[in-house]
MIVOSE-242053 format. One record per residue: residue in three letters; z, y, x of N, C-alpha, C in turn; residue number from 1; chain. Coordinates in steps of 0.05 Angstrom, whole numbers, padded with zeros to 5 digits. Example, Ala and Ser with C-alpha at 12.3 -4.5 7.8 and 13.67 -1.06 7.14 Angstrom:
<rs>
+---------+--------+--------+--------+--------+--------+--------+--------+--------+--------+-----+--------+
: residuo :    n_z :    n_y :    n_x :   ca_z :   ca_y :   ca_x :    c_z :    c_y :    c_x : num : cadena :
+---------+--------+--------+--------+--------+--------+--------+--------+--------+--------+-----+--------+
:     ALA :  00156 : -00114 :  00264 :  00156 : -00090 :  00246 :  00156 : -00066 :  00264 :   1 :      A :
:     SER :  00142 : -00045 :  00257 :  00143 : -00021 :  00273 :  00157 :  00001 :  00258 :   2 :      A :
+---------+--------+--------+--------+--------+--------+--------+--------+--------+--------+-----+--------+
</rs>
This chain:
<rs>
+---------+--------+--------+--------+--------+--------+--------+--------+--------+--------+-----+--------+
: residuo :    n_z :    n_y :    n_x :   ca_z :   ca_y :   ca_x :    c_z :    c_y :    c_x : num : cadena :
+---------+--------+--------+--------+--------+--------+--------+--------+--------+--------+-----+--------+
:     UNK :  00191 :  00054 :  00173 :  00180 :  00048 :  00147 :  00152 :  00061 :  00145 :   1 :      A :
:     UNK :  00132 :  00050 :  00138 :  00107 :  00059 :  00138 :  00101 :  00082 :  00118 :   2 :      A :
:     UNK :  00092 :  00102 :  00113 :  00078 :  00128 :  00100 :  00060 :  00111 :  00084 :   3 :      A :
:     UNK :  00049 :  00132 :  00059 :  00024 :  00124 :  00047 : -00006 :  00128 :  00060 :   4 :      A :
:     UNK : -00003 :  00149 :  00086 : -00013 :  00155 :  00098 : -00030 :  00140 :  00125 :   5 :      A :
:     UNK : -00013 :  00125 :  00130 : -00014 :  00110 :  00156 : -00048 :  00098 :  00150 :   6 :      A :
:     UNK : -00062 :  00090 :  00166 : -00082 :  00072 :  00172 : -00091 :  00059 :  00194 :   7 :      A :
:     UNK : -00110 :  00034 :  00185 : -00121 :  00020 :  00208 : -00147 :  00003 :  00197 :   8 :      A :
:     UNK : -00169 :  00002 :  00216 : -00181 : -00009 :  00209 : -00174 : -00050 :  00228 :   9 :      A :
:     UNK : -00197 : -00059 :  00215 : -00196 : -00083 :  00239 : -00193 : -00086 :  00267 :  10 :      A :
:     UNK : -00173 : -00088 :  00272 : -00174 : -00097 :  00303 : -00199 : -00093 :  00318 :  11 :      A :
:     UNK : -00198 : -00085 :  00341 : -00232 : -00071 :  00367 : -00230 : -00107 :  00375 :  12 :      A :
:     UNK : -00240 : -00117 :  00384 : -00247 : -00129 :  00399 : -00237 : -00128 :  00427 :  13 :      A :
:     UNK : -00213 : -00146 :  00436 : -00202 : -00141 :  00454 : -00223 : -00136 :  00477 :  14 :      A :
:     UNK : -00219 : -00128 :  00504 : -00225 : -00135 :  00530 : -00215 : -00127 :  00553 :  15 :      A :
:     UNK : -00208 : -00143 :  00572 : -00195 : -00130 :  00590 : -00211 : -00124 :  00614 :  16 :      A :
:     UNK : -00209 : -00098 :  00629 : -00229 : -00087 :  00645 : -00224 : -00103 :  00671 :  17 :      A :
:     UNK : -00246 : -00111 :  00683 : -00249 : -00129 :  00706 : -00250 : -00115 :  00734 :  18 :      A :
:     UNK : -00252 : -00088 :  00726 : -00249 : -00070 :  00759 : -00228 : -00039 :  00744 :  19 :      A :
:     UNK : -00226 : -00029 :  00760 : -00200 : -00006 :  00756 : -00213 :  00017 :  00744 :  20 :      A :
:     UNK : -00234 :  00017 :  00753 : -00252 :  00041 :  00739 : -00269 :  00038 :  00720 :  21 :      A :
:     UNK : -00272 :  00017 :  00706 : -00296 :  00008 :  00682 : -00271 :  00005 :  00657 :  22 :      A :
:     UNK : -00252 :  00021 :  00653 : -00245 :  00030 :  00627 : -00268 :  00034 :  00603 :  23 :      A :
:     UNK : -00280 :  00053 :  00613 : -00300 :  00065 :  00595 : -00320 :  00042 :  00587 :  24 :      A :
:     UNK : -00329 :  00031 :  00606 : -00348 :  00008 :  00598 : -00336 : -00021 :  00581 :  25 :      A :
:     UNK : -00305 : -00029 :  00585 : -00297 : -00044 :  00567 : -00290 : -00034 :  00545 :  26 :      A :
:     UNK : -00292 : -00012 :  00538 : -00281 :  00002 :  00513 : -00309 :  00012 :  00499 :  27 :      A :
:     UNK : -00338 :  00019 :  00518 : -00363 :  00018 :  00494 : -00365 : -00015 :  00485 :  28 :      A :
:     UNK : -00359 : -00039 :  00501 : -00381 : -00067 :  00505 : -00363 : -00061 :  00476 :  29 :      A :
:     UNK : -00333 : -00059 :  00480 : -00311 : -00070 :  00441 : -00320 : -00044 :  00427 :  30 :      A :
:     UNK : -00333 : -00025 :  00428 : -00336 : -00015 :  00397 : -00359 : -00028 :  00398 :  31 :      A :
:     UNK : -00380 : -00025 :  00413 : -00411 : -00038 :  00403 : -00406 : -00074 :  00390 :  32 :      A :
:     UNK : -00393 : -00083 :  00402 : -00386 : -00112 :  00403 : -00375 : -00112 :  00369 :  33 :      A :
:     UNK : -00351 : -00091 :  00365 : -00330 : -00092 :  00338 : -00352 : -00081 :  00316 :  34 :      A :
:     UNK : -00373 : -00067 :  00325 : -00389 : -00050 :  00306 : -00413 : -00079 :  00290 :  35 :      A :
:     UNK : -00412 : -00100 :  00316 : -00440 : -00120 :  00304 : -00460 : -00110 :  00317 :  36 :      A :
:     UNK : -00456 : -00101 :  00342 : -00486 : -00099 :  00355 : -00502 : -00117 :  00364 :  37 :      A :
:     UNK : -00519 : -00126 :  00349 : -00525 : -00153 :  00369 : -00540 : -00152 :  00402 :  38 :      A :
:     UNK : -00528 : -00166 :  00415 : -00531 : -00171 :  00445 : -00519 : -00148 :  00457 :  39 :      A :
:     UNK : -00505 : -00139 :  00447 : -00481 : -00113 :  00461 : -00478 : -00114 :  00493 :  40 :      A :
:     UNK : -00480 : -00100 :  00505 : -00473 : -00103 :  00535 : -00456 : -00108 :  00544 :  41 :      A :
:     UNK : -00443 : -00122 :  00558 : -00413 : -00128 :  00571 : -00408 : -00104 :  00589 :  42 :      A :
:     UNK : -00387 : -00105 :  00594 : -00374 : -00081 :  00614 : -00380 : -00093 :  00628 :  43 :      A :
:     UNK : -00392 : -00106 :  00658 : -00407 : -00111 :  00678 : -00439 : -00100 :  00671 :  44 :      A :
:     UNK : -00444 : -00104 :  00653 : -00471 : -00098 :  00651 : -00479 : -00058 :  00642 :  45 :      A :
:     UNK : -00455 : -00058 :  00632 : -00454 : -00023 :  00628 : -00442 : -00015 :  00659 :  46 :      A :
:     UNK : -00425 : -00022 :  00673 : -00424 : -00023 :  00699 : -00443 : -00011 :  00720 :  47 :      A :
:     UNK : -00448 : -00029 :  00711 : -00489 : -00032 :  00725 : -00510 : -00011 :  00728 :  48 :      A :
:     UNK : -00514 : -00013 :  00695 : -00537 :  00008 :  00693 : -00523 :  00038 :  00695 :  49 :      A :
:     UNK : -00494 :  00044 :  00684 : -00476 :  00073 :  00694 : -00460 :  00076 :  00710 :  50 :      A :
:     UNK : -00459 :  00061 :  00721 : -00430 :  00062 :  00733 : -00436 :  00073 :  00765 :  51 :      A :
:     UNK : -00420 :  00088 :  00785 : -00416 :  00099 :  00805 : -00409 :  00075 :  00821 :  52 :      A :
:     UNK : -00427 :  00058 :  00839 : -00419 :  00040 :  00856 : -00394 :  00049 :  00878 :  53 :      A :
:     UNK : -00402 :  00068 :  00883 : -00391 :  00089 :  00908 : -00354 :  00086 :  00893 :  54 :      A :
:     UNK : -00357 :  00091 :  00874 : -00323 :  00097 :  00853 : -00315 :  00076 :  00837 :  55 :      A :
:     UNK : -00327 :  00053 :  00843 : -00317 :  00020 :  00836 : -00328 :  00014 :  00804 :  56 :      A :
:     UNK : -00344 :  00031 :  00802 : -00361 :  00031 :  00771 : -00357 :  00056 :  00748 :  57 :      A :
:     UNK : -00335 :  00071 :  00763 : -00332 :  00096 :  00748 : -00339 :  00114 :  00738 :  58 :      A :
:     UNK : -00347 :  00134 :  00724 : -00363 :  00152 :  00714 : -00358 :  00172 :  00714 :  59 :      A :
:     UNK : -00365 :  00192 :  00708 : -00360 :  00222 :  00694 : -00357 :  00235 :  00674 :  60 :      A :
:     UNK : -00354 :  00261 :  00664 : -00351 :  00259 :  00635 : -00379 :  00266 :  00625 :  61 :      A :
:     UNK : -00410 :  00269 :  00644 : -00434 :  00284 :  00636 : -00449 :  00246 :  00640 :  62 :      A :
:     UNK : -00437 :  00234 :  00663 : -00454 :  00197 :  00641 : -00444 :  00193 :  00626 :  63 :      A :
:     UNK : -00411 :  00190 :  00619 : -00401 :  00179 :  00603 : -00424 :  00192 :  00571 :  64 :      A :
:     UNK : -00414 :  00225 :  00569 : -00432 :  00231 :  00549 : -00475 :  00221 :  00546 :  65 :      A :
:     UNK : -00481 :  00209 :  00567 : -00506 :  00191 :  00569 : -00502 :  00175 :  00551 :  66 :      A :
:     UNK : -00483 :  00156 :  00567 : -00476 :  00130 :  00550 : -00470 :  00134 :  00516 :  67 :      A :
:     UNK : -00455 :  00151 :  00510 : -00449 :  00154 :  00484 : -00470 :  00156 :  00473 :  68 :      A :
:     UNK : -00492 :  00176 :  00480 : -00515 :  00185 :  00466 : -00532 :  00154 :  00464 :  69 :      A :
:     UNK : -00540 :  00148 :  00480 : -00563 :  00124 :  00488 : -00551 :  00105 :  00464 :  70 :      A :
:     UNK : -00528 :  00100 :  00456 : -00522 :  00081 :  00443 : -00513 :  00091 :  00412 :  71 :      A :
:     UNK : -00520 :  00115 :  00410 : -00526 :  00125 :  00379 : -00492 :  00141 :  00374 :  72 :      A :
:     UNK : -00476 :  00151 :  00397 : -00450 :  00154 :  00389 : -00455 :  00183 :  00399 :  73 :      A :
:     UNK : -00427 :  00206 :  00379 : -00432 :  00240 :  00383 : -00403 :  00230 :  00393 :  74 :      A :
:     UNK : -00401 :  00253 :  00409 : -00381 :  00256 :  00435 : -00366 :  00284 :  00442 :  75 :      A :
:     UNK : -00349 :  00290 :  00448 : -00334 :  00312 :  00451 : -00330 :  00315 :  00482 :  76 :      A :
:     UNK : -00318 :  00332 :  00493 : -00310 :  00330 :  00518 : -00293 :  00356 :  00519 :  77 :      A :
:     UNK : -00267 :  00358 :  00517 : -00241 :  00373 :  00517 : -00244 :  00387 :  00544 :  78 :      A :
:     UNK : -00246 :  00414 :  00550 : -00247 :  00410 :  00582 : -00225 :  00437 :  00590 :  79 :      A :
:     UNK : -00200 :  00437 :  00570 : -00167 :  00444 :  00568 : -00152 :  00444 :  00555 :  80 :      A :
:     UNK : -00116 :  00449 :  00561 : -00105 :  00442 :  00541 : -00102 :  00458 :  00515 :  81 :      A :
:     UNK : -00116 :  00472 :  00515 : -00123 :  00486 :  00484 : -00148 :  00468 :  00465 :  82 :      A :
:     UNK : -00171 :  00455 :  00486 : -00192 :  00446 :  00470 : -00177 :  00422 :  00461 :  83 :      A :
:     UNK : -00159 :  00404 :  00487 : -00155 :  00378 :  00472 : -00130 :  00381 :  00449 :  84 :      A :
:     UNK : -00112 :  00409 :  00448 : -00092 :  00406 :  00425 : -00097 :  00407 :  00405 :  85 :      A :
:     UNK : -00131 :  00438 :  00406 : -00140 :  00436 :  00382 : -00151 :  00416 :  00370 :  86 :      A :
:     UNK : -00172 :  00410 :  00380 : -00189 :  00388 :  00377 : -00183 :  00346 :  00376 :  87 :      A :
:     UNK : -00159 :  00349 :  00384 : -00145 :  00323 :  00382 : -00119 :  00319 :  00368 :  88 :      A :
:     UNK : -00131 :  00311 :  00339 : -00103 :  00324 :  00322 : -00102 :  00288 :  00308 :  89 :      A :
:     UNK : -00069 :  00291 :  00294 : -00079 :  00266 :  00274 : -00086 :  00262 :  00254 :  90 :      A :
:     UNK : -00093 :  00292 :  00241 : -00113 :  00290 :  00219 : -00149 :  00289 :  00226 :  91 :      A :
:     UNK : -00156 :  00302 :  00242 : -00177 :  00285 :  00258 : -00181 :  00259 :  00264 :  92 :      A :
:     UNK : -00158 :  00247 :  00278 : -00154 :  00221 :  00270 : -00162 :  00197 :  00248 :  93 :      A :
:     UNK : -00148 :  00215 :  00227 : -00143 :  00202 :  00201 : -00180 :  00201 :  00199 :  94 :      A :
:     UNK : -00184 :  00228 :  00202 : -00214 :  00221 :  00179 : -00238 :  00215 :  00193 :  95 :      A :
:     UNK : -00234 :  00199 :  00227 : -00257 :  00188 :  00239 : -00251 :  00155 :  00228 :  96 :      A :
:     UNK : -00220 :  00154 :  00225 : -00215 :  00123 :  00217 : -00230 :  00113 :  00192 :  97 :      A :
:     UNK : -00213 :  00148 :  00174 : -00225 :  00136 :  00144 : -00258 :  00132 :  00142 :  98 :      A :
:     UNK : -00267 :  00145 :  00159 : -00296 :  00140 :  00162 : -00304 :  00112 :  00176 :  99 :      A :
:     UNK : -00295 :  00101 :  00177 : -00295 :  00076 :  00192 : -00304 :  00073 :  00229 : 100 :      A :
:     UNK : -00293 :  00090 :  00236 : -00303 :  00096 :  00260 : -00285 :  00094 :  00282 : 101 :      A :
:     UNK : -00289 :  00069 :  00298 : -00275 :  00062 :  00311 : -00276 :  00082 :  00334 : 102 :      A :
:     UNK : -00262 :  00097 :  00359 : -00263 :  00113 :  00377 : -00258 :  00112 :  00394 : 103 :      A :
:     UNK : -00272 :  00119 :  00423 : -00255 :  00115 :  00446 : -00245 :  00151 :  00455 : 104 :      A :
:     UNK : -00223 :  00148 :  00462 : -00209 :  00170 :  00471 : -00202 :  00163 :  00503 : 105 :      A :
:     UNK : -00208 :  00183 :  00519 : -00202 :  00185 :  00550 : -00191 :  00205 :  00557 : 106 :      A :
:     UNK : -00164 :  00204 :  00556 : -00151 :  00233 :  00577 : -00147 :  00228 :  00606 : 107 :      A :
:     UNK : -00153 :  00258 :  00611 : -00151 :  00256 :  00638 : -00121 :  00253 :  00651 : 108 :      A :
:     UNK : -00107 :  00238 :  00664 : -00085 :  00227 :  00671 : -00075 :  00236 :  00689 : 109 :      A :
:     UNK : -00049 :  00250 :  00699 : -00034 :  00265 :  00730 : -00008 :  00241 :  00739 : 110 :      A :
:     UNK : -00023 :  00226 :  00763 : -00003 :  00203 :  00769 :  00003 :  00211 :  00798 : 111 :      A :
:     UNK :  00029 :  00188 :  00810 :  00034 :  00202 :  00838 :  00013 :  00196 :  00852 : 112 :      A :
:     UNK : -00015 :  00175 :  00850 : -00030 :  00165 :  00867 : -00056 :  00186 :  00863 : 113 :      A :
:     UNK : -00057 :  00205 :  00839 : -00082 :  00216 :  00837 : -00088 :  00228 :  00813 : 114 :      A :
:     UNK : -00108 :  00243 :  00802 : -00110 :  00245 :  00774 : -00143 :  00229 :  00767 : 115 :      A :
:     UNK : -00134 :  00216 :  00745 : -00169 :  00206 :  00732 : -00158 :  00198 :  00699 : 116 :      A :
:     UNK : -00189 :  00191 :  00694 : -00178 :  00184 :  00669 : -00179 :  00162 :  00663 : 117 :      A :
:     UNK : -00162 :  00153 :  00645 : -00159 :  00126 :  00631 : -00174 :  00117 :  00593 : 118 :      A :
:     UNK : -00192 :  00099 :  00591 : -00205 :  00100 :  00562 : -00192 :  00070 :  00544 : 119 :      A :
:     UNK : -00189 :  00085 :  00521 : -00179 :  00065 :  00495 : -00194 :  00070 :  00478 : 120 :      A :
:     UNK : -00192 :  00043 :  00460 : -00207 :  00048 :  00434 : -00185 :  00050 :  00416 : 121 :      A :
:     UNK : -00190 :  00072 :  00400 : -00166 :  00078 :  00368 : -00169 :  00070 :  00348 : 122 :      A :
:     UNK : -00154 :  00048 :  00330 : -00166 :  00039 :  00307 : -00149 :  00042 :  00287 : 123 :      A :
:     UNK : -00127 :  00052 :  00290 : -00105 :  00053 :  00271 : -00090 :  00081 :  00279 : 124 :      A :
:     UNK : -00068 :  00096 :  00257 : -00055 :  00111 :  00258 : -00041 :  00105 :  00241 : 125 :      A :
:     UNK : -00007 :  00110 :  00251 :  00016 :  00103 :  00236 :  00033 :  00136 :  00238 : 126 :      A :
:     UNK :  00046 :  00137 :  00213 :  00062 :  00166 :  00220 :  00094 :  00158 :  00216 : 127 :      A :
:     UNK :  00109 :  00171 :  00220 :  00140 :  00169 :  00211 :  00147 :  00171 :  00178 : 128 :      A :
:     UNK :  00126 :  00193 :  00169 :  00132 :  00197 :  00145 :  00108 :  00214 :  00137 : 129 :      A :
:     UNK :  00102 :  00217 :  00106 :  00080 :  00227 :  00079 :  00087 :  00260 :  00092 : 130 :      A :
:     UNK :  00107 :  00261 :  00101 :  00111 :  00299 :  00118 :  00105 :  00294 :  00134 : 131 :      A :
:     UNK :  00103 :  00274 :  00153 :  00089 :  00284 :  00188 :  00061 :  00284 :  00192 : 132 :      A :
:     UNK :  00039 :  00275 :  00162 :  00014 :  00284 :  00170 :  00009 :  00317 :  00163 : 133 :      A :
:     UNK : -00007 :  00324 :  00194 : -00009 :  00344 :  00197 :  00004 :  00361 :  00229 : 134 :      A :
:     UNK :  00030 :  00345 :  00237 :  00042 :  00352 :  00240 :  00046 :  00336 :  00276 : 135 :      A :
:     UNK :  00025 :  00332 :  00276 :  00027 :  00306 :  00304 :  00048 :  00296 :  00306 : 136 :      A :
:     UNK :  00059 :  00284 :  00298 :  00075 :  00265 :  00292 :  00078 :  00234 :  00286 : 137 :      A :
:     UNK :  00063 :  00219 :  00299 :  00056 :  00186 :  00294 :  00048 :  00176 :  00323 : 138 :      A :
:     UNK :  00045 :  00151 :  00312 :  00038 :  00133 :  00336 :  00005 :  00134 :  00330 : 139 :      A :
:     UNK : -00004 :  00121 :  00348 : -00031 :  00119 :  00353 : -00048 :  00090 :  00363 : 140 :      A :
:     UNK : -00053 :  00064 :  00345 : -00061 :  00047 :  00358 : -00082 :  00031 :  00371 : 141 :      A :
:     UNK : -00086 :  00022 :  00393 : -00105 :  00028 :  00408 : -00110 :  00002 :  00418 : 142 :      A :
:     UNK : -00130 : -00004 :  00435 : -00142 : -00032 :  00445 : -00147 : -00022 :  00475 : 143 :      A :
:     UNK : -00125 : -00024 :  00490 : -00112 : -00013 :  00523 : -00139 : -00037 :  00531 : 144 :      A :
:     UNK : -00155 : -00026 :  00552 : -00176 : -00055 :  00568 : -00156 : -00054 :  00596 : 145 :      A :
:     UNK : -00143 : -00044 :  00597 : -00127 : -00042 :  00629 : -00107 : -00065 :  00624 : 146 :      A :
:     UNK : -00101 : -00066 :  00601 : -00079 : -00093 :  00590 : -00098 : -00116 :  00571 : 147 :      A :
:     UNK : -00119 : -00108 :  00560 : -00132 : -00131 :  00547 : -00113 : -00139 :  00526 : 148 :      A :
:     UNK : -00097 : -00112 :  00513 : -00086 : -00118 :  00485 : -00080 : -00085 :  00472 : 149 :      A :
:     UNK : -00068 : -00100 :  00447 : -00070 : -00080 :  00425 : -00051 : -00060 :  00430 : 150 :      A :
:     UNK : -00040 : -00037 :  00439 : -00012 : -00022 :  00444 : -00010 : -00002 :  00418 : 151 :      A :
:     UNK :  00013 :  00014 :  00417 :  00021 :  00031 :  00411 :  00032 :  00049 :  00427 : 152 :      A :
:     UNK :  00016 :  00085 :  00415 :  00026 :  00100 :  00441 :  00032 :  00125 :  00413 : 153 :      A :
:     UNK :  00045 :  00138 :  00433 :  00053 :  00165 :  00417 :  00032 :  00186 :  00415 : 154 :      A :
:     UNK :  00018 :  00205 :  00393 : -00005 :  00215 :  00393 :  00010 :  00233 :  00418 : 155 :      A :
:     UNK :  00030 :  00239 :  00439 :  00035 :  00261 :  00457 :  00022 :  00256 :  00479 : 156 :      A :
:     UNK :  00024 :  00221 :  00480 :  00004 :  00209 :  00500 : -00019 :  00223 :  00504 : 157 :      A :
:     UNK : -00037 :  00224 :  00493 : -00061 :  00246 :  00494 : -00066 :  00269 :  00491 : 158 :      A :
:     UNK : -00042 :  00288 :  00480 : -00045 :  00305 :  00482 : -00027 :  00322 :  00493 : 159 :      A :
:     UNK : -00007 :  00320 :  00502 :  00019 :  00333 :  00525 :  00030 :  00318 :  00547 : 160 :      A :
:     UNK :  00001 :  00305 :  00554 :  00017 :  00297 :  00579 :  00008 :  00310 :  00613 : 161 :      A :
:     UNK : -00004 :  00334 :  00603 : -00014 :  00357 :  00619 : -00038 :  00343 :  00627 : 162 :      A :
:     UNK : -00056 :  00336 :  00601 : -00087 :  00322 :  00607 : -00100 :  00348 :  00612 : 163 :      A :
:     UNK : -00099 :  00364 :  00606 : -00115 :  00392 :  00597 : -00148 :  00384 :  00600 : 164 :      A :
:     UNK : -00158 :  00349 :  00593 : -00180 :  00349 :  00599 : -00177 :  00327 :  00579 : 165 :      A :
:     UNK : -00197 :  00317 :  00560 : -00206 :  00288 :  00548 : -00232 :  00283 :  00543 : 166 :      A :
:     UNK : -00243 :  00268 :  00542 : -00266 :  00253 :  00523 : -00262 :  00239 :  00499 : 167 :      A :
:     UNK : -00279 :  00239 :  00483 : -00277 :  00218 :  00461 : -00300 :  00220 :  00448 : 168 :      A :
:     UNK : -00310 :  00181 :  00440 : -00333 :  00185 :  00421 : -00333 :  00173 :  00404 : 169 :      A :
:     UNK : -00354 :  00171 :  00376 : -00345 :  00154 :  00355 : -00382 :  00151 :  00346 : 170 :      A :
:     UNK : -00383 :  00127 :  00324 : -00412 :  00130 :  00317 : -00425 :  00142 :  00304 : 171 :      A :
:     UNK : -00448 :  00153 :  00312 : -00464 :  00174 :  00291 : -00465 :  00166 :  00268 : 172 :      A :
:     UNK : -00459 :  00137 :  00259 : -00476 :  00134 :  00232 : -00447 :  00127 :  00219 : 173 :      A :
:     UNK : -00427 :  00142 :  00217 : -00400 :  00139 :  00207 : -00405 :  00151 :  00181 : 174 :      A :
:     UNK : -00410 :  00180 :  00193 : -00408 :  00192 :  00158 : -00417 :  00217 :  00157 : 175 :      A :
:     UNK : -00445 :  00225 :  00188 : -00459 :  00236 :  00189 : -00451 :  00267 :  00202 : 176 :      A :
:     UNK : -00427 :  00264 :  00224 : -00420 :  00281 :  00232 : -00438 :  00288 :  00250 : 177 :      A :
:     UNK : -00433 :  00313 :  00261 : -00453 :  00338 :  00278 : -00434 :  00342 :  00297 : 178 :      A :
:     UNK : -00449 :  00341 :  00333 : -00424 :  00352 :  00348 : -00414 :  00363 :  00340 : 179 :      A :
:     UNK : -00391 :  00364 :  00350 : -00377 :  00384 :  00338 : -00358 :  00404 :  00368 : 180 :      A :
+---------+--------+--------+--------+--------+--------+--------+--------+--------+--------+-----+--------+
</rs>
């Protein structure tokens, strides 16, 4: 049953990533793309100009923060699991949405083939209940470019799944936030 709490803005602009490591780049082309940028870059073309040929177009978290800047977005970079528990909450959440600010979030991922990270854009938050904000407790919905659709994940996804590392950015001209 939905909370009074819950939110979402419009749907990101799907896209699904065309190489294994240009997450990040199909998840700036859909916020710039969802934002109305005109002539927005495609993830081939952010590829391009950032991307690590050597790592199949992949980045770091010191381009990735390039890219954010160059394109007018403030950026975080979690670099343990204290920065990302603190710092990645769902009331944070709530008030980059209520600001209309679509986001991409990147935790860093521990799989049997390796660790890296994986990037989504967040446009919605749903909770169980009017008591679980506050309380990390909701789902989290997102625009997956590794699937080229809309998912739902548990906010633990990002933050207990022993990332002890994330990124995330949103646009400066939301509602006039300051790194933070």
């Amino acid at each position: 049953m939905p909370s009074n709490s819950d939110y979402q803005l419009n749907p990101p602009v799907r896209i699904k990533q065309q190489r294994w490591a240009t997450c990040w780049a199909a998840c700036m082309s859909s916020l710039l793309q969802t934002k109305g940028v005109s002539g927005a870059p495609t993830e081939a073309m952010l590829a391009e100009d950032y991307g690590d040929k050597q790592r199949g177009g992949g980045v770091n978290g010191t381009t990735l923060g390039e890219v954010a800047k160059d394109f007018g977005y403030i950026f975080n970079t979690y670099l343990g699991e204290e920065d990302t528990k603190g710092g990645f909450s769902d009331t944070i959440i709530l008030d980059r949405l209520r600001d209309k600010a679509w986001f991409m979030a990147a935790p860093r991922i521990h799989t049997p083939t390796g660790i890296w990270y994986h990037a989504q854009v967040i446009w919605g938050i749903t909770f169980f209940n009017d008591r679980a904000v506050g309380k990390n407790d909701c789902f989290i919905h997102t625009m997956n470019p590794a699937t080229g659709k809309y998912e739902l994940y548990p906010i633990s996804y990002f933050r207990n799944i022993g990332t002890s590392a994330m990124f995330t950015c949103w646009d400066n001209t939301s509602r006039g936030y300051k790194d933070e």
